[in-house]
C-alpha positions as CSV (number, residue, x, y, z in Angstrom):
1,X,62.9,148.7,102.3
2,X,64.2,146.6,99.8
3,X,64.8,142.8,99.4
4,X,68.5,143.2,99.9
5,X,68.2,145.6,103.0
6,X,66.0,142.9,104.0
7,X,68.9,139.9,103.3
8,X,71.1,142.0,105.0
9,X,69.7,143.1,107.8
10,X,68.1,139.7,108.6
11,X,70.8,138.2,108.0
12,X,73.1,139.9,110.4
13,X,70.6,138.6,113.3
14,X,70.5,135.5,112.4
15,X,74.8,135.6,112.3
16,X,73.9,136.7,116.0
17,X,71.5,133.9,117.1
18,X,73.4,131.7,115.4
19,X,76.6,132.7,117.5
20,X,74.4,133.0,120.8
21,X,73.3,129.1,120.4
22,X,76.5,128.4,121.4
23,X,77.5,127.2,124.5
24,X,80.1,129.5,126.2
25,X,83.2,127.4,125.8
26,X,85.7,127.3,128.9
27,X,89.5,129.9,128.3
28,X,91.4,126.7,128.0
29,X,88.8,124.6,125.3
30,X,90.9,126.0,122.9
31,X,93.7,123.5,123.8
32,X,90.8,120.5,123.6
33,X,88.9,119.3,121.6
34,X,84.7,119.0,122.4
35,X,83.1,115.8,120.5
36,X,80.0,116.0,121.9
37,X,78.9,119.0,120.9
38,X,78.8,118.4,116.5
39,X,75.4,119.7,115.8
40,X,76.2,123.0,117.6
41,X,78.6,123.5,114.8
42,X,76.8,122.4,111.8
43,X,78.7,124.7,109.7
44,X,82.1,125.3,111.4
45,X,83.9,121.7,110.6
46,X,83.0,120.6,114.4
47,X,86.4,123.1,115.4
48,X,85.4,123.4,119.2
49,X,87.1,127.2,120.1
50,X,86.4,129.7,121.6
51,X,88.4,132.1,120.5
52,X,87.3,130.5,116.8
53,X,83.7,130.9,117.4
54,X,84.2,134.6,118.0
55,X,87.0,135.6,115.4
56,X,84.0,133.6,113.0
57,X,81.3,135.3,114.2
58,X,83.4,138.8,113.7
59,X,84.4,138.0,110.4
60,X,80.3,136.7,109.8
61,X,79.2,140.3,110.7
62,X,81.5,142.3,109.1
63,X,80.8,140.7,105.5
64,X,77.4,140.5,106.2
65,X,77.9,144.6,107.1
66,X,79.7,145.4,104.1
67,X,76.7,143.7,101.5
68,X,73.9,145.6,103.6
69,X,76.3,148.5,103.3
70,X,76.9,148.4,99.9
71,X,73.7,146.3,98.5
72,X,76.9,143.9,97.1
73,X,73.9,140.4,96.9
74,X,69.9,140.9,95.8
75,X,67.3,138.4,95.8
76,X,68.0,136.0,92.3
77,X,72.2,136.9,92.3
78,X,74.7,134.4,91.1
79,X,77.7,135.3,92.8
80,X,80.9,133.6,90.9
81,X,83.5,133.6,93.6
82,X,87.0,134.3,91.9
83,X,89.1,131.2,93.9
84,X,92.8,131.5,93.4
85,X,94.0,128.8,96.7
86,X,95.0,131.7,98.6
87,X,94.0,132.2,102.7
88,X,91.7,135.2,100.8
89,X,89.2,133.8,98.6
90,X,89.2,130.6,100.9
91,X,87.5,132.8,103.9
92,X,85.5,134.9,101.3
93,X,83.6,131.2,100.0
94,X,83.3,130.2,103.1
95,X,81.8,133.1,104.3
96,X,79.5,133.6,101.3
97,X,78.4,129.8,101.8
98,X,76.9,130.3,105.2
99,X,75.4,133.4,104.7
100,X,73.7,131.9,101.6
101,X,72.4,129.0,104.3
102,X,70.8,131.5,106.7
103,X,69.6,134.2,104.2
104,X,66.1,134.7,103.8
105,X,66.5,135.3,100.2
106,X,68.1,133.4,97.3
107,X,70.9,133.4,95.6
108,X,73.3,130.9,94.5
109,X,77.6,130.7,94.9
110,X,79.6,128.9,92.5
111,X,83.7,128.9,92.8
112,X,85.7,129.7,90.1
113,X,89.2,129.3,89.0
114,X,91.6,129.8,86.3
115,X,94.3,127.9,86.1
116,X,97.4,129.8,84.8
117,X,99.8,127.2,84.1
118,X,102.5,128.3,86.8
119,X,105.1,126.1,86.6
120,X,104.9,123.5,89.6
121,X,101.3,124.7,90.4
122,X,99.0,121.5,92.2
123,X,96.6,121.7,90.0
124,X,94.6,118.5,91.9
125,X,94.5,120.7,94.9
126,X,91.8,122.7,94.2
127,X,89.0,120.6,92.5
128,X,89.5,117.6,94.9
129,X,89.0,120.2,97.7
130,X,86.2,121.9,95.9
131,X,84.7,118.9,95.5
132,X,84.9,117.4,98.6
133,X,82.9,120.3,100.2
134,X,80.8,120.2,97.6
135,X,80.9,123.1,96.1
136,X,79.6,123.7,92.1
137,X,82.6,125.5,90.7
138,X,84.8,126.0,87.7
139,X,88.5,125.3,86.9
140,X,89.4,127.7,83.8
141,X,92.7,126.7,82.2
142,X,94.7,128.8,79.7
143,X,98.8,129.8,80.0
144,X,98.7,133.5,80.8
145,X,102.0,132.5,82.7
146,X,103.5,132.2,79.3
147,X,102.0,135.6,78.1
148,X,103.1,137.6,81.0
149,X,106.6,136.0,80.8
150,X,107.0,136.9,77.3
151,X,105.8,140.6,77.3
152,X,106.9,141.8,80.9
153,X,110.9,142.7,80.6
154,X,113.1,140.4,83.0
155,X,113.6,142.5,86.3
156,X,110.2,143.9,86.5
157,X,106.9,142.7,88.2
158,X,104.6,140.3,87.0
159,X,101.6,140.9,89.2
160,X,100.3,143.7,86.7
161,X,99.9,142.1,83.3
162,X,98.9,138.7,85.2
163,X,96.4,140.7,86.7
164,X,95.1,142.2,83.6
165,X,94.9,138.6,81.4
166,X,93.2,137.0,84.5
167,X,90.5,140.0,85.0
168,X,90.1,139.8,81.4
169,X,89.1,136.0,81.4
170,X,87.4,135.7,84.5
171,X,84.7,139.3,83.3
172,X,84.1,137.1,80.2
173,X,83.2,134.0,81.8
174,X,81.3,135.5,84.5
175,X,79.3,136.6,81.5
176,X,79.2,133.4,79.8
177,X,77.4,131.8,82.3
178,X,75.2,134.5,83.6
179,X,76.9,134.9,86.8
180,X,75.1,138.5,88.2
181,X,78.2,139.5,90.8
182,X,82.0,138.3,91.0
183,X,83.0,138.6,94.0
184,X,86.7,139.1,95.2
185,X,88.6,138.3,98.1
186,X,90.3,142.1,98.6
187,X,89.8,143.0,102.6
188,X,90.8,145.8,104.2
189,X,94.3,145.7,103.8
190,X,94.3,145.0,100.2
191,X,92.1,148.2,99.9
192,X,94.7,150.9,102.2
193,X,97.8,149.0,100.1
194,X,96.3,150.5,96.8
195,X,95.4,153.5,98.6
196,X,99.3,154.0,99.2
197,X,100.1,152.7,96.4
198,X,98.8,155.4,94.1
199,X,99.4,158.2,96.6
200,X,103.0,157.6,97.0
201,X,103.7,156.4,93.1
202,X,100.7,157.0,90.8
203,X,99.4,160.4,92.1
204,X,96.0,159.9,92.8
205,X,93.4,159.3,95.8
206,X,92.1,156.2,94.7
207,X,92.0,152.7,96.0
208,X,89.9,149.7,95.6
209,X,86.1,150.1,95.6
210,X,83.8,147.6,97.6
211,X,81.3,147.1,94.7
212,X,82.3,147.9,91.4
213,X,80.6,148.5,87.8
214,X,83.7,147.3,85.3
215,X,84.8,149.7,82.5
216,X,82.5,148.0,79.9
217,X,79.8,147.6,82.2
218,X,79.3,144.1,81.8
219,X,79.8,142.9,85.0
220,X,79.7,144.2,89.0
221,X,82.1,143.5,90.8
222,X,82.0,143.0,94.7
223,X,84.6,143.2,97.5
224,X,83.1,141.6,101.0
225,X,86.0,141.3,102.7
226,X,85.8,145.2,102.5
227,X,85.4,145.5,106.3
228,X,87.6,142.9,107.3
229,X,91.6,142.7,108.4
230,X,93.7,140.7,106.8
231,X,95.5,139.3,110.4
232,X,91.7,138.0,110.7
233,X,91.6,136.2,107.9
234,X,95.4,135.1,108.8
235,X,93.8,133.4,112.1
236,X,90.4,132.2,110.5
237,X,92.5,130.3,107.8
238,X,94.8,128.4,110.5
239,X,91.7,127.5,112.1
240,X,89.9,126.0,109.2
241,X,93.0,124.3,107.7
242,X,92.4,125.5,104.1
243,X,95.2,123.9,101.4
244,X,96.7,127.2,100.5
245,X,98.3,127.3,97.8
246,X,101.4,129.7,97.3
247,X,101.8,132.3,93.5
248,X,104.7,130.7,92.1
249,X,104.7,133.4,89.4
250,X,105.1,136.5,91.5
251,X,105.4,135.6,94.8
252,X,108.9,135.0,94.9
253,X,109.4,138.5,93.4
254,X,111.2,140.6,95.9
255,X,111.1,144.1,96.6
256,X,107.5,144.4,95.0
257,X,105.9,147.9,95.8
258,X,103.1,146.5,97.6
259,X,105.3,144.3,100.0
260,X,106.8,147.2,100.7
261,X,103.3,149.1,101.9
262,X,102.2,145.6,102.9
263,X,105.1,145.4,105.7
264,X,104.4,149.6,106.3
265,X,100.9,148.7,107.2
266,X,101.6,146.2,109.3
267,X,104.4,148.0,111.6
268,X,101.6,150.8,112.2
269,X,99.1,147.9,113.3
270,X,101.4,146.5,115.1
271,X,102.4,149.6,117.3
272,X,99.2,151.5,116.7
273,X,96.2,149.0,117.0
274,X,93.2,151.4,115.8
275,X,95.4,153.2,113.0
276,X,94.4,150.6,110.2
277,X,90.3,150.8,111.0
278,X,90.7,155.1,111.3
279,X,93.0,154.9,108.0
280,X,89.8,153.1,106.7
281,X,87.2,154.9,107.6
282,X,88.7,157.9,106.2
283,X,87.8,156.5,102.9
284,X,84.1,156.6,103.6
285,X,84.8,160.0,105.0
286,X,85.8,161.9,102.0
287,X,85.5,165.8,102.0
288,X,85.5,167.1,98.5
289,X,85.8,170.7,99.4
290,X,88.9,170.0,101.8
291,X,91.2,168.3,98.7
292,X,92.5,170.0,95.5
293,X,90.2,167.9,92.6
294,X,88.8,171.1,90.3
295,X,87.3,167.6,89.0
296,X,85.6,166.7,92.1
297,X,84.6,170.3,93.8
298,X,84.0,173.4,91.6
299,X,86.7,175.8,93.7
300,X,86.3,178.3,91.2
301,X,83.1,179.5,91.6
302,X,83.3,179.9,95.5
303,X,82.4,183.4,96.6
304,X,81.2,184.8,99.6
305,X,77.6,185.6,100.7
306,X,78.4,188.3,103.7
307,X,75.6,189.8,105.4
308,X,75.5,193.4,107.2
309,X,76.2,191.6,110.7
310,X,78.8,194.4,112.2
311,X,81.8,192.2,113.7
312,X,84.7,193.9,115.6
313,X,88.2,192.3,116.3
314,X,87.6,191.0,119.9
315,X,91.8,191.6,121.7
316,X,93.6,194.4,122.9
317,X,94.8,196.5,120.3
318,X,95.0,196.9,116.5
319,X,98.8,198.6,115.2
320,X,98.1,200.2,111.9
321,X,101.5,200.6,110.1
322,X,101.7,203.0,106.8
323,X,98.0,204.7,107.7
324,X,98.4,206.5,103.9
325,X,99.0,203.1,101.9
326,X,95.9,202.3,103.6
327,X,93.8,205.0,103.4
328,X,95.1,204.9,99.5
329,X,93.7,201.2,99.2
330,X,90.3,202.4,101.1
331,X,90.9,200.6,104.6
332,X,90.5,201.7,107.4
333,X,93.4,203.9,109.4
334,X,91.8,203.2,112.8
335,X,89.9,199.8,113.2
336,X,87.7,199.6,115.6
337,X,88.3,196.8,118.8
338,X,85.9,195.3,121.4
339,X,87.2,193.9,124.6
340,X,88.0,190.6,124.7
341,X,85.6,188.5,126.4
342,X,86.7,185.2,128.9
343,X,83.5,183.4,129.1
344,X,84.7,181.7,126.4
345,X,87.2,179.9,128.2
346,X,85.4,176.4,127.7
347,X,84.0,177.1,123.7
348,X,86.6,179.4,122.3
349,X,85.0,180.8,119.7
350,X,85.9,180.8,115.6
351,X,84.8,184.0,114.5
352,X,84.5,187.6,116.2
353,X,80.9,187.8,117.5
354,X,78.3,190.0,116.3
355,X,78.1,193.3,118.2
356,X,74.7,194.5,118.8
């Protein structure tokens, strides 16, 4: 077993001792508020919940799932969380920042940043919070805002190119100061969005992947929010009072693609509860063979391997029509039939069986 399996797996027990040490809270202690009880919350901001305590401890074991899963953290990592003031990459430090408490191995967290230069953006918000908590982090600043306003035509979306430039600088930094893993706040949701999105308008079956090597392998990327639904994170957010912190750039772009999947997503969670988690585990369920990527399964050299088993049609009756165009082919006029057999009537079978 390796260090990391060890992380992981230790670490998901402690999550549950952790969560156990706490006293079962009454229904209604959500509508009070518990002062004597601080040092059972050492981590949680003294918020006195029930219904808290056990959204946190889900959300605890689901990242802490998702980096045994996918070995995201190893003994040594420094994980550079990508913080943009969104309800996202709030949880995801958060998160990262108590797991790093109750691992058995190390590895450090340090925030990061970059500061675009959106027009009315607060930019005190983040580094007095940051600090406050205090958390060793970066603030990055360069205009991208005026880049992407200047080579994306008026009427279209920003998100891409803003996207792009921010990738671009945050990869390089990461580098700069030896950070091992960035880590980004896309959960669940984020993941089945761009799985729609380049079904229904790029053509491919691709999405978002939960760990990541980038194009110039420089730098791995990891997702450990992979396991975890967005109305989760909605709910843990509230709870913890983060100072959000709206995308003036884009997010007053209407009609964007990814609303549009965004609100399809949620209508289907919304009337069919389980849909999202199924829709996800299909994605770790993939069946090369069953698709139509010549890339991705060799179709063409399929042939069969038959043996000398003798199988009959098991019915009633075989109608031959034009016996001569048969016979002319070198099939049979007359094929043989075995009666058709009931016992099956719990296991119906999927091939004729063998005859002996």
């Amino acid at each position: 077993m390796t260090n990391s399996q060890t992380l992981n797996d230790e670490t998901l027990n402690d999550v549950e001792n952790h969560a156990q040490s706490i006293h079962a809270l009454s229904a209604d202690s959500d509508r009070q508020t518990n002062t004597n009880d601080d040092d059972e919350h050492e981590f949680d901001d003294g918020i006195a919940s029930a219904r808290f305590k056990k959204l946190q401890k889900k959300l605890r074991k689901e990242v802490s799932w998702a980096i045994r899963d996918f070995n995201m953290i190893e003994d040594g990592d420094v994980v550079m969380v990508c913080i943009s003031g969104g309800k996202d990459s709030f949880t995801l430090l958060d998160i990262l920042l108590f797991l790093k408490r109750i691992a058995p191995i190390d590895f450090d967290v340090v925030a990061v940043n970059l500061d675009q230069k959106q027009p009315n953006f607060p930019e005190h918000i983040l580094p007095e919070y940051l600090s406050k908590q205090g958390i060793a982090h970066y603030i990055l600043e360069k205009d991208t805002y005026s880049i992407v306003k200047s080579v994306v035509p008026e009427g279209k979306t920003y998100c891409s190119a803003c996207s792009r430039l921010r990738r671009g600088s945050l990869y390089g930094f990461a580098k700069q100061i030896g950070a091992t893993k960035i880590a980004l706040g896309h959960h669940r949701d984020d993941i089945l969005a761009t799985f729609f999105l380049n079904l229904f308008h790029g053509g491919s079956l691709k999405a978002m992947p939960p760990k990541l090597l980038s194009d110039d392998k420089q730098n791995v990327l990891i997702r450990p929010l992979a396991y975890v639904a967005e109305k989760d994170i909605i709910k843990y957010a509230n709870y913890k009072q983060f100072p959000i912190i709206p995308c003036g750039l884009c997010g007053s772009q209407e009609n964007l693609q990814r609303a549009m999947i965004n609100d399809m997503l949620r209508e289907w969670d919304n009337a069919h509860p389980k849909r999202l988690a199924s829709m996800f585990r299909a994605l770790q369920n993939v069946a090369p063979s069953q698709l139509a990527d010549r890339e991705l399964f060799d179709f063409e050299s399929l042939k069969t391997k038959r043996t000398d088993d003798k199988r009959l049609f098991e019915g009633d009756n075989i109608q031959v029509g034009m016996a001569d165009k048969l016979a002319d082919i070198g099939l049979p006029t007359a094929p043989q039939v075995q009666t058709f057999n009931p016992k099956f009537s719990n296991k119906i079978p999927t091939i004729n069986p063998v005859i002996d």
